[in-house]
C-alpha positions as CSV (number, residue, x, y, z in Angstrom):
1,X,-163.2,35.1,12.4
2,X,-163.6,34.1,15.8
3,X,-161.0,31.0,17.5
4,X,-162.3,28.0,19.1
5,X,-160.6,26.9,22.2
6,X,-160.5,23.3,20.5
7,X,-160.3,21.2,17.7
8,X,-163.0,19.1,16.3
9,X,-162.8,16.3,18.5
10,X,-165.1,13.7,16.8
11,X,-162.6,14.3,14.0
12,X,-159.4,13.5,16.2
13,X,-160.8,10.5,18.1
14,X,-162.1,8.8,14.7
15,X,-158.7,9.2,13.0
16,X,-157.3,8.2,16.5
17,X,-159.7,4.9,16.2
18,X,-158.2,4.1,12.6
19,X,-154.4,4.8,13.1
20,X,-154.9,2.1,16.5
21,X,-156.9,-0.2,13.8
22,X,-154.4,0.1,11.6
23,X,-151.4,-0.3,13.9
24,X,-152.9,-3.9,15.3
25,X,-153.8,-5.2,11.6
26,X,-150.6,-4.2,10.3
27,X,-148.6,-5.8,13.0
28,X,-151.1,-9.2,12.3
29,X,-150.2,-8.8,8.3
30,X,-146.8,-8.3,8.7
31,X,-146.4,-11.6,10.3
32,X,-147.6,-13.1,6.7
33,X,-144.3,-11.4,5.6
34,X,-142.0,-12.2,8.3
35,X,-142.9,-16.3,6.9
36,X,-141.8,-15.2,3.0
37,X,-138.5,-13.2,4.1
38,X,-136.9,-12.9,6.8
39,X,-137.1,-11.1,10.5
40,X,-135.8,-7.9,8.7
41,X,-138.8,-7.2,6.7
42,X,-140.4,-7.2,9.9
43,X,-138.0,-4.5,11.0
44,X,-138.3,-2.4,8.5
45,X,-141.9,-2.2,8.6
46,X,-142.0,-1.1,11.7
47,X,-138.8,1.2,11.1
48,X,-140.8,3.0,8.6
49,X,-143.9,3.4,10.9
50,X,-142.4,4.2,13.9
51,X,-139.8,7.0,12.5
52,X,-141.3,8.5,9.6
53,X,-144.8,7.6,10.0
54,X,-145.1,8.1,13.8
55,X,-142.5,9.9,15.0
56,X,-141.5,13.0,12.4
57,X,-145.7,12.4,11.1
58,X,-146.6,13.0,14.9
59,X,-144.4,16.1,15.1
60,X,-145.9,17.5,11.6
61,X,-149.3,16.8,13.2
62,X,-149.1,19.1,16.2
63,X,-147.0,21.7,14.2
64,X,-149.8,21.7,11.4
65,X,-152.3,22.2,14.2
66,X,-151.1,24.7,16.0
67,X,-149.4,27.0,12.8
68,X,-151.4,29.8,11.2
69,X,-153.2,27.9,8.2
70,X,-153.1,30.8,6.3
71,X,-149.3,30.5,5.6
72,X,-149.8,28.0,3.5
73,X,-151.1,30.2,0.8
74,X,-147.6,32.0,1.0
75,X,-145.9,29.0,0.2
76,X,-148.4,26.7,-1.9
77,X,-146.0,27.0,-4.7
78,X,-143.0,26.1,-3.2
79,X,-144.7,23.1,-1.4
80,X,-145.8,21.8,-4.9
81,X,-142.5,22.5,-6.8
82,X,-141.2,20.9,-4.2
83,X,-143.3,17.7,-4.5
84,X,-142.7,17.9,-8.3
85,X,-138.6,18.2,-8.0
86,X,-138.8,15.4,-5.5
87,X,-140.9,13.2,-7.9
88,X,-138.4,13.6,-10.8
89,X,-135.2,12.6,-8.1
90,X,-136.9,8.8,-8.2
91,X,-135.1,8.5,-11.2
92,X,-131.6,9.7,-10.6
93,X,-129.8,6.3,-10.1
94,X,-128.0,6.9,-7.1
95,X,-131.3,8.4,-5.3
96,X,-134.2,6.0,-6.5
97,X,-135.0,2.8,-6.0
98,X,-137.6,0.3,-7.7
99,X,-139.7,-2.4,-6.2
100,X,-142.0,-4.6,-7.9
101,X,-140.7,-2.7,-11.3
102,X,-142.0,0.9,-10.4
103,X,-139.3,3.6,-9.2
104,X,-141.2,5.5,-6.8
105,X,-139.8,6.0,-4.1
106,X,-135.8,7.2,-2.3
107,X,-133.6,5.2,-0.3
108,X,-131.4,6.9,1.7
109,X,-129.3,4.5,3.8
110,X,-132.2,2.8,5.8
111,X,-134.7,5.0,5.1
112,X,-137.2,4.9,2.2
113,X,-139.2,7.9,1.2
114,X,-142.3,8.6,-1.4
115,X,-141.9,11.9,-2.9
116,X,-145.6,11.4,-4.7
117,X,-147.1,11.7,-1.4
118,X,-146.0,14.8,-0.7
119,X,-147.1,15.9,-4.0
120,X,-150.7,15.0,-3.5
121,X,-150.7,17.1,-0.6
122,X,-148.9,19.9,-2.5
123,X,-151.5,20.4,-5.3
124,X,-154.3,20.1,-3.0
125,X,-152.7,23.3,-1.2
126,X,-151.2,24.8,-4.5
127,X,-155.0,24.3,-6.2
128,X,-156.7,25.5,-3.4
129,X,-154.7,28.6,-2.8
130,X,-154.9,28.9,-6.6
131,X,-158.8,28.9,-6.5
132,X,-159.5,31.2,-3.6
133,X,-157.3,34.1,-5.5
134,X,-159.1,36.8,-7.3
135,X,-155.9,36.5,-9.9
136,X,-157.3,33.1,-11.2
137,X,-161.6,32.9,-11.2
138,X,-162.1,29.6,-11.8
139,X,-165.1,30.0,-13.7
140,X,-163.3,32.0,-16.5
141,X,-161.6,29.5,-19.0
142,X,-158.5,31.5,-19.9
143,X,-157.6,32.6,-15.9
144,X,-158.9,29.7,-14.2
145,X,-159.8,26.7,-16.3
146,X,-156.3,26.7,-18.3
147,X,-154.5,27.5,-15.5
148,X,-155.8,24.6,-14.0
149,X,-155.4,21.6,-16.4
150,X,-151.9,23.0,-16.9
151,X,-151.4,22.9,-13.1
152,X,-152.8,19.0,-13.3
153,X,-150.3,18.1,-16.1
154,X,-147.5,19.4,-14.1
155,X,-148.5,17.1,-11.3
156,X,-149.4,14.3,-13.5
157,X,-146.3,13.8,-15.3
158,X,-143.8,12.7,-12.9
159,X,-146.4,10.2,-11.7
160,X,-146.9,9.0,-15.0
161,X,-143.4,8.2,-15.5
162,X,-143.4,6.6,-12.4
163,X,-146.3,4.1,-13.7
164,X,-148.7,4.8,-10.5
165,X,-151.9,5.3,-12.1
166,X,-153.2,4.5,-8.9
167,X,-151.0,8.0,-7.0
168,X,-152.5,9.4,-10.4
169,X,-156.3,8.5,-9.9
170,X,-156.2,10.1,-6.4
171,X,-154.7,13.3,-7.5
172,X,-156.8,13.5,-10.3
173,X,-159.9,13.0,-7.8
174,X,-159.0,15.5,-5.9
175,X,-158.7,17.9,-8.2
176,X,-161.7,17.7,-9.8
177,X,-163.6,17.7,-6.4
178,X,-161.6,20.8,-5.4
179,X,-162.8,22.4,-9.3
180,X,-166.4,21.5,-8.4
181,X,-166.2,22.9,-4.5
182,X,-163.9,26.0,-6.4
183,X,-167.5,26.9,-8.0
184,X,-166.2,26.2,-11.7
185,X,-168.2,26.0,-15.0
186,X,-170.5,22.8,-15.2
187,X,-169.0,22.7,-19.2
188,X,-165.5,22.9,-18.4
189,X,-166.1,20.6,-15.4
190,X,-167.3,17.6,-18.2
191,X,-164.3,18.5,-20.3
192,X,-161.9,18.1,-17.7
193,X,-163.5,15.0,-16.4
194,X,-163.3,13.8,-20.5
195,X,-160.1,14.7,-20.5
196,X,-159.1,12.2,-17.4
197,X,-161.0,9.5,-19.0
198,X,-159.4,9.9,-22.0
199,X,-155.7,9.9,-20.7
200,X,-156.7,7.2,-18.0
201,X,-158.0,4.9,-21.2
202,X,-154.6,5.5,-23.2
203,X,-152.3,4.9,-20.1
204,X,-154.1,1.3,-19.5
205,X,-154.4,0.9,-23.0
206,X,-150.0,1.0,-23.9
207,X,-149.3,-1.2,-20.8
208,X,-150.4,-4.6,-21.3
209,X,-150.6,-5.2,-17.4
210,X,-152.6,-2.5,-16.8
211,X,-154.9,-4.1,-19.6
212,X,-154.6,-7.3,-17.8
213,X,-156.0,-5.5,-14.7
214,X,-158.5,-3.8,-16.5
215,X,-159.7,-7.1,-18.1
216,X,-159.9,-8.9,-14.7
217,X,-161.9,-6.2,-13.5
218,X,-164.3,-6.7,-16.4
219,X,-164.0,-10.4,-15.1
220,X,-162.9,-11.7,-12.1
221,X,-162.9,-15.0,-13.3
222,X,-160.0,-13.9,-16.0
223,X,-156.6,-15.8,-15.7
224,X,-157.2,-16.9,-11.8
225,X,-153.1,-18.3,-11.2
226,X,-152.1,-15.0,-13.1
227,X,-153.4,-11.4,-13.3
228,X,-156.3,-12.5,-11.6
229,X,-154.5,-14.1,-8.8
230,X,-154.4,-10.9,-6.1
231,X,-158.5,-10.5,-6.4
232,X,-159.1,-13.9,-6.5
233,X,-157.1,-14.2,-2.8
234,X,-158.6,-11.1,-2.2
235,X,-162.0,-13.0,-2.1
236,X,-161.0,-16.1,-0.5
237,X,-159.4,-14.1,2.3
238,X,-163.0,-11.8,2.5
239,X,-165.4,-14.9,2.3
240,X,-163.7,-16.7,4.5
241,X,-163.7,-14.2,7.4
242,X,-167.8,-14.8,7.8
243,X,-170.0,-12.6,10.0
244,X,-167.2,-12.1,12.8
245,X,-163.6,-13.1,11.4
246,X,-161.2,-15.2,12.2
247,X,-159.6,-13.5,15.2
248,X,-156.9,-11.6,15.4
249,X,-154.1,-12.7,13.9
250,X,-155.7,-15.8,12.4
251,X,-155.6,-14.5,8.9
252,X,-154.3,-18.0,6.7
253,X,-154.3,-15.9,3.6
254,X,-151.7,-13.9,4.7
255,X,-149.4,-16.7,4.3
256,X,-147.8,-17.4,1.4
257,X,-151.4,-17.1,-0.8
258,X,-152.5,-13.0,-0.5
259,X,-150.0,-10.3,-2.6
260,X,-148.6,-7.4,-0.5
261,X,-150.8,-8.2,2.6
262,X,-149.3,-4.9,4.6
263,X,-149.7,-2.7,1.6
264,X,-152.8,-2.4,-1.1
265,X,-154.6,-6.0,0.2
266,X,-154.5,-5.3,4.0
267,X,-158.0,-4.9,4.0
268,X,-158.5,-8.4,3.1
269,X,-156.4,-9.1,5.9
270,X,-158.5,-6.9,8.3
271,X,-162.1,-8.6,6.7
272,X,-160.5,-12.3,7.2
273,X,-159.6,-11.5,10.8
274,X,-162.5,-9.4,11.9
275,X,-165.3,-10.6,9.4
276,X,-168.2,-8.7,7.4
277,X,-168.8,-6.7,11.1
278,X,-165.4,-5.3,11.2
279,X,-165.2,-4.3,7.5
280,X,-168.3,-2.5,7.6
281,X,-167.2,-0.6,11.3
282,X,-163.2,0.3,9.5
283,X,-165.7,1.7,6.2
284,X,-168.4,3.4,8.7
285,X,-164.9,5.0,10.6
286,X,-163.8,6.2,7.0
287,X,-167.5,7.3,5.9
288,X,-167.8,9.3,9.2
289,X,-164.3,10.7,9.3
290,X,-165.5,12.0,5.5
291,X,-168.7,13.1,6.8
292,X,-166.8,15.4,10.2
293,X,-164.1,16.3,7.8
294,X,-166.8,18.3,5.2
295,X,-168.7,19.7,7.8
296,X,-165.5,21.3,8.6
297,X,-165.0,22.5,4.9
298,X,-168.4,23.7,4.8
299,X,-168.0,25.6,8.3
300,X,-164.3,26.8,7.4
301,X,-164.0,30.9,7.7
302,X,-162.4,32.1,3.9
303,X,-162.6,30.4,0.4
304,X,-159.2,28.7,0.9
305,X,-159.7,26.8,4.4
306,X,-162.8,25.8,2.9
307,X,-161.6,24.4,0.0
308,X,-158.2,23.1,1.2
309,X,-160.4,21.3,4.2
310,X,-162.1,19.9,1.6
311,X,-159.6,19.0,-1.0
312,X,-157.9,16.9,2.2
313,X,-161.2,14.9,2.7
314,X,-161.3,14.0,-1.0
315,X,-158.1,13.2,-1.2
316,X,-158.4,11.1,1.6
317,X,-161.4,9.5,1.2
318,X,-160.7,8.9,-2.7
319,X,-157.7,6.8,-2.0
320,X,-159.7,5.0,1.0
321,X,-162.6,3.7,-1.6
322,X,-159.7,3.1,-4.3
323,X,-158.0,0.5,-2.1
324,X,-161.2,-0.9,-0.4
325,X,-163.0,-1.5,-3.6
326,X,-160.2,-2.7,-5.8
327,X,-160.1,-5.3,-2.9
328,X,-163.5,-6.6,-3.8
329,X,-163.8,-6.1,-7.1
330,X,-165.6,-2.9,-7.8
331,X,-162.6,-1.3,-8.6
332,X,-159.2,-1.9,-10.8
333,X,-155.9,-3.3,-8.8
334,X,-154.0,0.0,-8.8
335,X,-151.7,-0.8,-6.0
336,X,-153.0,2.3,-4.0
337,X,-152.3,1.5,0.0
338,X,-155.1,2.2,2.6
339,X,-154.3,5.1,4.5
340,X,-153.6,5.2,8.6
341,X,-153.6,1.1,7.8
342,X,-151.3,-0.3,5.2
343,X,-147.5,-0.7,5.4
344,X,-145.7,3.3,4.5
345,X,-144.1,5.6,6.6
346,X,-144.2,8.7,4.2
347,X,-147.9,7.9,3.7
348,X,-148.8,8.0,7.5
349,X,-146.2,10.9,8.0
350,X,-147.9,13.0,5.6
351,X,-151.6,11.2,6.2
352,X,-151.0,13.0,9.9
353,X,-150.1,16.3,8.7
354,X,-153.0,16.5,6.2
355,X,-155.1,15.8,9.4
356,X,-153.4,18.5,11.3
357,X,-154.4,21.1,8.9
358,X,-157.6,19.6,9.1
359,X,-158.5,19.7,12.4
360,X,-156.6,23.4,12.7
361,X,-159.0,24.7,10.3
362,X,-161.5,22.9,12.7
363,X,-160.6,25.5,15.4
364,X,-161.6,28.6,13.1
365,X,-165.2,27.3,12.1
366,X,-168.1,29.6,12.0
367,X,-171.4,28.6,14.2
């Protein structure tokens, strides 16, 4: 394995174009906010960006791209139990704390934190490590296949309690596109993606808003002032952005008419302001940063670079078309944010370090 003297640098200056995107359009957005509360939402938002998601993300970036990449198969496990054990704290009273009726994150004094985020990151390492070991084949059913649905429902649960289908849908992505890259069984691949269907169906089917979503989905017309009310704005805010947009800052749905406009419906706030020419540049950054980020995989010296590389990319890009789609209507509301963009320091803490790996990987591809 021979070291490149640098990173991938198509890969760095794309994610470098989408976290300056995203910094502008959130600071726009969370003007919408500052008009519904007060100045200190304002300050928290940028709080949350600028310590956990800038400042202790930028120090995990340079650490994870620097660092041997091959230590993380020493401590996969412990990076995932952790994740896991961190979940399951959300619900100890004096550590969680709720918001919009889902416990899913920790408050400490000022600071908020998302325990699920570091999960998704820990199974992606934990699976991929787990894969690439001659202990587990993933072709065989009892040493790999088992292994890994069991693995899955470990992750799964604490998500599940915590009612994010939408942290859910991305995990379960990406472990399916890291069974498919792993090289496993075409049969056990349909019965693990039957089994996701099947558990997706009876999670939307016991929660009458997630059947409320589901059915305005199906039609966007459905209860317009009420379940339907987020997509509808979502619209209104895309339509009326035109060719070009608004400007910056000239969003009006931001104001007192468009749900969570720094979090899952920022993208509506970027299409209003910059028009159908700026959505389809943010979605042509994502779509290239995919397309860099698998040539890396696909270059990527040993069985677990390759497939933690590309278990990052599909986590990555599977919560990117989540959020983007569910914002037009090709996909159900899941509350899932946009990542480098919407409102979420642990998200952009741990969206950086992801990248780190990433890009250190990059340094150790094969011609």
């Amino acid at each position: 394995m021979k070291k490149k003297n640098s990173i991938d640098k198509w890969l760095f200056w794309t994610v470098c174009v989408l976290l300056a995107a995203g910094f502008f359009i959130l600071i726009s957005a969370s003007l919408g906010m500052m008009t519904r509360t007060s100045g200190a939402e304002f300050s928290d938002i940028v709080r949350q960006q600028a310590f956990f998601g800038l400042g202790i993300g930028g120090v995990l970036f340079l650490l994870a791209v620097k660092m041997n990449y091959k230590l993380l198969t020493r401590f996969s496990l412990f990076i995932f139990a952790a994740g896991v054990v961190l979940s399951f704290l959300v619900f100890v009273p004096q550590l969680g704390f709720s918001h919009g009726g889902a416990r899913r994150w920790i408050k400490y004094g000022p600071i908020f934190f998302q325990p699920s985020e570091i999960l998704k990151f820990g199974l992606v390492i934990y699976f991929s490590a787990l894969i690439s070991s001659k202990k587990h084949p993933i072709g065989d059913f009892k040493k790999g296949f088992i292994p890994f649905l069991a693995v899955s429902a470990v992750a799964s649960l604490p998500v599940v309690l915590q009612k994010d289908v939408g942290t859910l849908s991305v995990m379960l992505a990406s472990s399916l596109g890291l069974f498919f890259l792993g090289g496993g069984k075409w049969k056990h691949f349909l019965i693990a993606l039957a089994v996701v269907a099947l558990s997706l169906g009876v999670l939307i089917k016991t929660e009458p808003y997630r059947m409320s979503r589901m059915t305005v989905f199906l039609n966007p017309e459905h209860d317009p002032q009420g379940a339907g009310y987020q997509l509808r704005q979502s619209l209104i805010a895309i339509g009326s952005g035109g060719a070009f947009g608004k400007g910056f800052g000239m969003s009006a749905q931001k104001f007192n008419y468009l749900p969570e406009p720094v979090n899952d419906s920022i993208f509506a706030v970027f299409a209003e302001e910059f028009g159908f020419l700026g959505g389809v540049l943010l979605i042509g950054a994502f779509a290239f940063f995919a397309q860099r980020g698998f040539m890396v995989s696909a270059a990527a010296p040993d069985d677990f670079s390759r497939l933690l590389a590309g278990g990052i990319v599909i986590m990555i890009t599977a919560q990117t078309f989540i959020n983007i789609a569910a914002m037009v209507g090709l996909f159900p509301l899941t509350g899932v944010p946009l990542v480098f963009v919407s409102k979420g320091g642990t998200a952009l803490m741990m969206a950086l370090a992801e990248v780190g790996v990433l890009l250190n990987i990059s340094r150790f591809r094969r011609r």
